[in-house]
C-alpha positions in Angstrom: 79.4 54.8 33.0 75.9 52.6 32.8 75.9 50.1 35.0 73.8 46.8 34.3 71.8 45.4 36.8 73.5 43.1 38.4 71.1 39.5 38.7 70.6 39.9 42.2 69.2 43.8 41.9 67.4 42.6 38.8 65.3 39.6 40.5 64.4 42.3 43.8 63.8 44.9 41.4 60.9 42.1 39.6 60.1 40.7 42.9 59.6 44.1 44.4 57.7 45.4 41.9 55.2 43.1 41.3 55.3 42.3 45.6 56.6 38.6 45.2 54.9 36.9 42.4 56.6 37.5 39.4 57.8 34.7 37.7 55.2 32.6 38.4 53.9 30.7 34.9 50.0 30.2 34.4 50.4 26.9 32.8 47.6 27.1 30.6 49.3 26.6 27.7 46.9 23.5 27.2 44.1 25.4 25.7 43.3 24.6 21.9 45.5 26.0 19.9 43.6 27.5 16.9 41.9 29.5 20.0 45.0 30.5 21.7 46.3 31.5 18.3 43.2 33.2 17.3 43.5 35.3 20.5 47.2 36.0 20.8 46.4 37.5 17.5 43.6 39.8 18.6 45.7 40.6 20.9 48.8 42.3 19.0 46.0 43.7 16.6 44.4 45.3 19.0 41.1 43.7 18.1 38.8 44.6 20.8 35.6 42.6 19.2 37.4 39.7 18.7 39.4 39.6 22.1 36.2 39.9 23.9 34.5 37.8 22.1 37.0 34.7 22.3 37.8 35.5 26.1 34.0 35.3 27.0 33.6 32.1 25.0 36.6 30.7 26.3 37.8 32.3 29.8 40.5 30.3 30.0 41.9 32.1 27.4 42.5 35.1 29.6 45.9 34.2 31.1 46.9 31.7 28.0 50.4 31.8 27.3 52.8 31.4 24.4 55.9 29.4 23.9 57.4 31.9 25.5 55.1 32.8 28.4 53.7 35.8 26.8 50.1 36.5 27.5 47.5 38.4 25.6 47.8 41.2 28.0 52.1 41.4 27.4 50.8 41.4 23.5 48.5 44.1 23.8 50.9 45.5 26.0 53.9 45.7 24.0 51.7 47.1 21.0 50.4 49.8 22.8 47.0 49.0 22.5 45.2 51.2 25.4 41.5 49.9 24.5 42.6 46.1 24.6 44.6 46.4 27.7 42.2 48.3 29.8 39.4 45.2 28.4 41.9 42.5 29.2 42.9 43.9 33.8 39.6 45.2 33.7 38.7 41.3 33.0 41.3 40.1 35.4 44.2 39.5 33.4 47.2 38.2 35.7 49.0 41.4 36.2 52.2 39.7 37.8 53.1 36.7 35.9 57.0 37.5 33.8 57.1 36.2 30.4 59.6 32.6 30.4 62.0 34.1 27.8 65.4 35.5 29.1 63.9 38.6 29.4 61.2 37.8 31.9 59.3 40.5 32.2 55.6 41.1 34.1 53.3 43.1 31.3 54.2 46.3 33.2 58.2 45.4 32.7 57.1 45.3 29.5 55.2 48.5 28.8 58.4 50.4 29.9 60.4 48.8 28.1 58.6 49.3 24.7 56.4 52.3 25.3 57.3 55.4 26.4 57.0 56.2 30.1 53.7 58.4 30.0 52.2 56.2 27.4 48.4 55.7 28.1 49.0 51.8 28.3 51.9 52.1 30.9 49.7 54.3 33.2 47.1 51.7 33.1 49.3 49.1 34.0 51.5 51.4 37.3 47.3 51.8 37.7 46.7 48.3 37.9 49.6 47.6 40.4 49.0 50.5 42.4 45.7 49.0 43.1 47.1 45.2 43.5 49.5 46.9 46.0 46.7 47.7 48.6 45.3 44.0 49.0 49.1 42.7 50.3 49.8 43.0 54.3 51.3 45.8 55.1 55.1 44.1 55.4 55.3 43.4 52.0 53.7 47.2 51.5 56.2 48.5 53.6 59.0 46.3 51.6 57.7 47.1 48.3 56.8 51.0 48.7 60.7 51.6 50.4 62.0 50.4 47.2 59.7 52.5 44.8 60.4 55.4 46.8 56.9 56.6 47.9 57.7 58.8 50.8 54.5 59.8 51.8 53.0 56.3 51.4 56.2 55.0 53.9 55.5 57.7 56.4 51.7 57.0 56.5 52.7 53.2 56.7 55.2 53.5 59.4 53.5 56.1 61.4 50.5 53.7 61.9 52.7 50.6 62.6 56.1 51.6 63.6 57.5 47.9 63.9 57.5 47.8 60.6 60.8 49.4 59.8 62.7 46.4 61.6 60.3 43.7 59.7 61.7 40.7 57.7 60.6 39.2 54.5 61.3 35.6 54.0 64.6 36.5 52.8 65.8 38.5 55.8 65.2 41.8 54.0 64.0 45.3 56.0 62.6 48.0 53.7 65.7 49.8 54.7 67.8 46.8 52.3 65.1 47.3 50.2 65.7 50.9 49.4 69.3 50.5 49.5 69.4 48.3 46.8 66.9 50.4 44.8 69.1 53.3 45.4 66.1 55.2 47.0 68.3 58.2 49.2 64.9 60.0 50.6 63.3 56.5 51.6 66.3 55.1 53.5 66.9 58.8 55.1 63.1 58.2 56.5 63.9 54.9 57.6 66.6 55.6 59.3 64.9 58.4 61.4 62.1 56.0 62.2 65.0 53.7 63.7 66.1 51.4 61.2 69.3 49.0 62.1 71.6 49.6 59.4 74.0 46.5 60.8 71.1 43.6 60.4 72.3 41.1 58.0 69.8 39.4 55.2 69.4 35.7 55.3 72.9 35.7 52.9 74.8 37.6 55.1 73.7 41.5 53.3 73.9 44.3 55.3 72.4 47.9 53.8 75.7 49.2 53.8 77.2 46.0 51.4 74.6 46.1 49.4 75.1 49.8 48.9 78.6 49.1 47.8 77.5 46.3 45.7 75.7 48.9 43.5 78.4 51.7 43.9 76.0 53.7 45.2 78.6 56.2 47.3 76.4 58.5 48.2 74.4 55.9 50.3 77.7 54.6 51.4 78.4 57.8 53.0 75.1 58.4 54.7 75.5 55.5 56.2 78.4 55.7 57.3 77.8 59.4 58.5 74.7 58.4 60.4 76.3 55.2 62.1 78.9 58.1 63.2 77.0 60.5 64.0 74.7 57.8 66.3 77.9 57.2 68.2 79.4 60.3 68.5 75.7 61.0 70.3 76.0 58.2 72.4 79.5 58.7 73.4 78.3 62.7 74.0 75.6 61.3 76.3 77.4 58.9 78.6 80.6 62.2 78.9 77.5 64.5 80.0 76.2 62.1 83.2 77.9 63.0 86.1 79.7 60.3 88.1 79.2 57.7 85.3 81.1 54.3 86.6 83.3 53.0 83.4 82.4 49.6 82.5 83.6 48.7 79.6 87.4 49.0 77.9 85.2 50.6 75.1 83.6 53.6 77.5 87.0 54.4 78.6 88.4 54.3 74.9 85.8 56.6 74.1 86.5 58.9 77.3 89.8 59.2 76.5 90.5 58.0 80.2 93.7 56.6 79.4 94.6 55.1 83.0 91.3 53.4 83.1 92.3 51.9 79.9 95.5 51.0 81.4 94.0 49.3 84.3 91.3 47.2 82.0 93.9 45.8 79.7 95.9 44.8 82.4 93.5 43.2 84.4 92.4 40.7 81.5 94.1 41.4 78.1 91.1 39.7 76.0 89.4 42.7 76.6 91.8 44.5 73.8 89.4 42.9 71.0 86.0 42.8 72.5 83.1 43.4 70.3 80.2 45.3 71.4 76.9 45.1 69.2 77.9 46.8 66.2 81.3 45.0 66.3 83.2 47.8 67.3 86.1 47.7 69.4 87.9 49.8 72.3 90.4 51.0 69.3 87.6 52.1 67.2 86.5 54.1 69.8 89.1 55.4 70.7 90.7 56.5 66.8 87.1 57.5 65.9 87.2 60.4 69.3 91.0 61.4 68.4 92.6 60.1 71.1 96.4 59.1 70.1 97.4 58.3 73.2 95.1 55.3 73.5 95.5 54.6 69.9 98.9 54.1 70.9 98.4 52.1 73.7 96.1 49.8 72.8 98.2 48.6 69.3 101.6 48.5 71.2 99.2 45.8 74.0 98.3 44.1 70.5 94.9 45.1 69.5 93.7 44.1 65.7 94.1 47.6 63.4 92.5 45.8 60.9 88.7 44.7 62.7 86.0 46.3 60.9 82.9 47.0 62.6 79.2 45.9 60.9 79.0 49.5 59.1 82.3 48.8 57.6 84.6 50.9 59.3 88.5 49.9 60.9 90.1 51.6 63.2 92.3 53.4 60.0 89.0 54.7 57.7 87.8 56.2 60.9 91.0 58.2 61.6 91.0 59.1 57.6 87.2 60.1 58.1 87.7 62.1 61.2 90.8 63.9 59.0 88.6 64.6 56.2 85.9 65.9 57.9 87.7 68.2 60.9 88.3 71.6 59.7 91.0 73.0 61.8 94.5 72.3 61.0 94.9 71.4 64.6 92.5 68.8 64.5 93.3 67.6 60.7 96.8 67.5 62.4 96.1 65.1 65.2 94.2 62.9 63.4 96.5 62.6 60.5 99.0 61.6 63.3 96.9 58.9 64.2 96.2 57.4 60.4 99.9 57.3 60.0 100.5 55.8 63.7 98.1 52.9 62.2 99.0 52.6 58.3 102.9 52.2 59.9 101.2 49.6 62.5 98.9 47.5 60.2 101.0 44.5 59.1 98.9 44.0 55.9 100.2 46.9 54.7 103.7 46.3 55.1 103.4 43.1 53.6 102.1 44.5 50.0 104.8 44.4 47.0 103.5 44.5 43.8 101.7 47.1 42.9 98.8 45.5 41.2 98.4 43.2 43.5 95.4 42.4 46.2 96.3 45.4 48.7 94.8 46.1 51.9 91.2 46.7 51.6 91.4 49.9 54.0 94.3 51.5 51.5 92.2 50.7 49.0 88.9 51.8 50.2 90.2 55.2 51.5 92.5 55.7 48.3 89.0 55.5 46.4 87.4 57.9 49.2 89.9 60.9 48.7 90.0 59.9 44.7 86.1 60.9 45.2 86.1 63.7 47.5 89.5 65.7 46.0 91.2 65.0 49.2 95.1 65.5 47.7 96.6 65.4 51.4 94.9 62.4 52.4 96.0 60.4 49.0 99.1 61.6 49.0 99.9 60.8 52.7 98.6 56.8 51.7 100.3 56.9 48.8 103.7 57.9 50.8 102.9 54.6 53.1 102.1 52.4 50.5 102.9 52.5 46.4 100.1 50.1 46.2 97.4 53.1 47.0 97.7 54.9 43.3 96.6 51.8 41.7 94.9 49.4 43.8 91.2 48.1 42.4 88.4 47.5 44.6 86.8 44.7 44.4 84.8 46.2 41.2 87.6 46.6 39.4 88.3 50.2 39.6 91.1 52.0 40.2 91.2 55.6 41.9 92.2 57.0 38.7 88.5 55.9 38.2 86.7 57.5 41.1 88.6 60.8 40.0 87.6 60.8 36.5 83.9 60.0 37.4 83.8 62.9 40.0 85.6 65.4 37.8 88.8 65.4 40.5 91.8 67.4 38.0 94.2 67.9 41.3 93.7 64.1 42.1 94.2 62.9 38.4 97.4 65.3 38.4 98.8 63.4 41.7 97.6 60.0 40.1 99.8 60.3 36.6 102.9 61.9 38.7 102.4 58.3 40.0 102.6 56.4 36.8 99.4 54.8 36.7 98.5 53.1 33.7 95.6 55.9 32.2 94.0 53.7 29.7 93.4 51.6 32.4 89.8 50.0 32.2 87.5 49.7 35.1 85.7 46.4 36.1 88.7 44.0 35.7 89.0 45.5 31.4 85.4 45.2 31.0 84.1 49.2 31.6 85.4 52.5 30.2 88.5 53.8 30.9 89.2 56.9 32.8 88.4 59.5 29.7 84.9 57.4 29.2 84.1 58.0 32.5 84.9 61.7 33.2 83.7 62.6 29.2 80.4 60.6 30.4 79.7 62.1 33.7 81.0 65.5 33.1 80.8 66.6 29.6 83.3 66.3 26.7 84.6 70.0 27.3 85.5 69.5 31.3 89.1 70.5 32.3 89.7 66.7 33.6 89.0 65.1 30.0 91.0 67.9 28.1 93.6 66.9 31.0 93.4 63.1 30.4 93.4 63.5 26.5 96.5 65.4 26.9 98.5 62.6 29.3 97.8 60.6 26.6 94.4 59.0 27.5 92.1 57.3 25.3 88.3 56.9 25.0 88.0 53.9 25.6 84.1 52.4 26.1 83.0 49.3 27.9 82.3 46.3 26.2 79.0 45.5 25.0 77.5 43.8 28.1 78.3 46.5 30.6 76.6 48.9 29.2 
């Protein structure tokens, strides 16, 4: 399935791109207009005597705009005319100024969106801003180049200022939500090794990992996720390896798996059950996240919240279905599927659901969407045995995990879904995307087993409407 840019990836994607100034008008629009006339239409003619002739006269003329906002360099632009372009930056035409129409583009928006990608003009444009690039401060270089995906140009600029993977624009935004959002995997893997916090929020309340979601980008999701794991598992490592450590927190001992210590914190002041620590996590994170049952056990029969979700987006229930999918041995998938069921029977959400199209549990829903995407049959049918509600719950795009199995090419998973009676002409995004044979036919060919499969269960090809594509 295409996805559209939604308008908030749209406007960074401009803004990015031309480093903060697109959109701004000229208004210059009071020039004569026989003139402006005259050399709007040198422009789309490509008329390079006439253009220089009426920008030298007149060299106000340079940045005059249309009705529509369009300069002589978007004309020449969008005709492809290499000589007059080149004439018109090498003149100083405004290279970041977006046309007013509703598609308001900057004259290199425009050169990829009428010429082909290696087209002399569009080189001299990427040129243009390349150069325009090196005259910002390096925040808005550091911003601007995480989003393009330049690696070597982010290493060089964080390896001469290395606060600069923490700085904020005016917006709140690090270059890590910058490359998030521009679904650049290399540029946020270098960011996060330089010591990006993947839990700071943007001035309206983004963090990387929502923003991921927000574009569906899973395999950002997941690296996320794994690295915000993999930074506590090394914490938790750390603190187990220093001798004669004093336990502190109801957290530490969570994580230790030092149940009477755990004991003897709750009792001495039971507020401690739901205490956040930086990244919002809590003693039951902790303690589902290092397999230890007994705890788990403990600390929801004392009362702790199953359903807190710490700032990478994980409850104490995805981390026990994580640390199940990713354990290998049966004894450990074993002890951790214990625990996921210990909390799916303990989350009163969950036992409150009916219908089966109605809003369920965002942690059934999320982790029913997770195993729909990684082929994890034991996992989805384990949450489909707690809850109904986890074979056709939508996220809140509007897909269902008949969806996520069709797009990843899951046949064992689609087989367990239609044993369930899902609807398989369902549509994703609320009826306004493809349906389950669209997707799987569009990511993985029209002769893959899980499209014959669908076909034959009755499925239809079903394409989104007009304005998702």
């Amino acid at each position: 399935m295409v996805h559209s840019f939604s308008s908030l990836t749209r406007s960074r994607f401009y803004t990015l791109l031309l480093l903060g100034l697109v959109g701004k008008t000229l208004s210059l629009r009071g020039t004569t207009d026989g003139d402006a006339n005259d050399v709007f239409a040198a422009a789309k003619g490509g008329n390079l005597d006439a253009l220089t002739d009426l920008i030298e006269a007149d060299r106000k003329l340079l940045n005059v705009q249309d009705e529509s906002g369009w300069t002589p360099l978007h004309i020449a632009t969008k005709e492809g005319h290499a000589p007059a372009v080149k004439y018109l930056l090498d003149t100083g035409a405004n290279i970041t100024v977006a046309t007013t129409d509703d598609l308001g583009l900057p004259p290199l928006m425009v050169g990829l969106k009428y010429l082909e990608p290696d087209h002399e003009v569009v080189s001299l444009l990427k040129d243009a801003v390349t150069e325009y690039v090196k005259t910002i401060p390096h925040q808005t270089q550091a911003h601007a180049t995480a989003a393009s995906g330049n690696t070597s140009r982010l290493k060089e600029l964080l390896e001469n200022d290395g606060d600069l993977v923490e700085r904020k624009d005016e917006n709140g935004w690090t270059p890590l939500h910058e490359a998030v959002n521009a679904g650049q995997m290399d540029c946020v893997k270098i960011l996060l090794e330089y010591g990006s916090n993947i839990n700071l929020e943007t001035a309206h309340g983004w963090t990387p990992v929502l923003l991921a979601k927000k574009n569906r980008n899973h395999d950002i999701v997941d690296y996320l996720k794994e690295h915000e794991m993999d930074a506590r598992t090394r914490k938790v490592t750390k603190r187990r390896n220093k001798k004669n450590i004093k336990v502190v927190t109801l957290q530490h001992a969570a994580a230790n798996g030092d149940l009477n210590a755990v004991r003897n914190l709750v009792e001495s002041n039971k507020a401690m059950l739901d205490e956040l620590d930086e990244h919002n996590w809590t003693a039951l994170h902790e303690a589902a996240h290092n397999g230890h049952e007994d705890i788990v056990k403990y600390l929801v029969n004392a009362g702790a919240d199953v359903n807190i979700h710490t700032h990478g987006g994980w409850s104490a229930i995805l981390l026990a279905g994580n640390r199940h999918v990713k354990h290998s041995t049966d004894k450990d998938k074993a002890k951790h599927m214990s625990i996921l069921e210990f909390l799916l029977k303990n989350n009163p959400l969950i036992r409150r659901q009916e219908s089966p199209y109605s809003e369920a549990d965002k942690d059934v829903v999320m982790m029913a969407h997770q195993a729909a995407q990684r082929n994890d049959v034991l996992l989805l049918r384990e949450l489909i045995k707690k809850n109904k509600a986890a074979a056709h719950a939508l996220d809140e795009h509007g897909w269902a995990p008949v969806h996520e199995a069709a797009r990843a090419g899951r046949l064992e998973v689609l087989e367990v879904l239609v044993a369930e009676g899902i609807d398989i002409n369902l549509r994703s995004n609320f009826e306004r995307g493809g349906s389950a044979v669209y997707l799987a036919q569009t990511f993985n060919g029209e002769n893959h087993p899980t499209v014959e499969y669908l076909k034959a269960v009755g499925g239809e090809f079903l394409e989104p409407d007009a304005d998702e594509l």
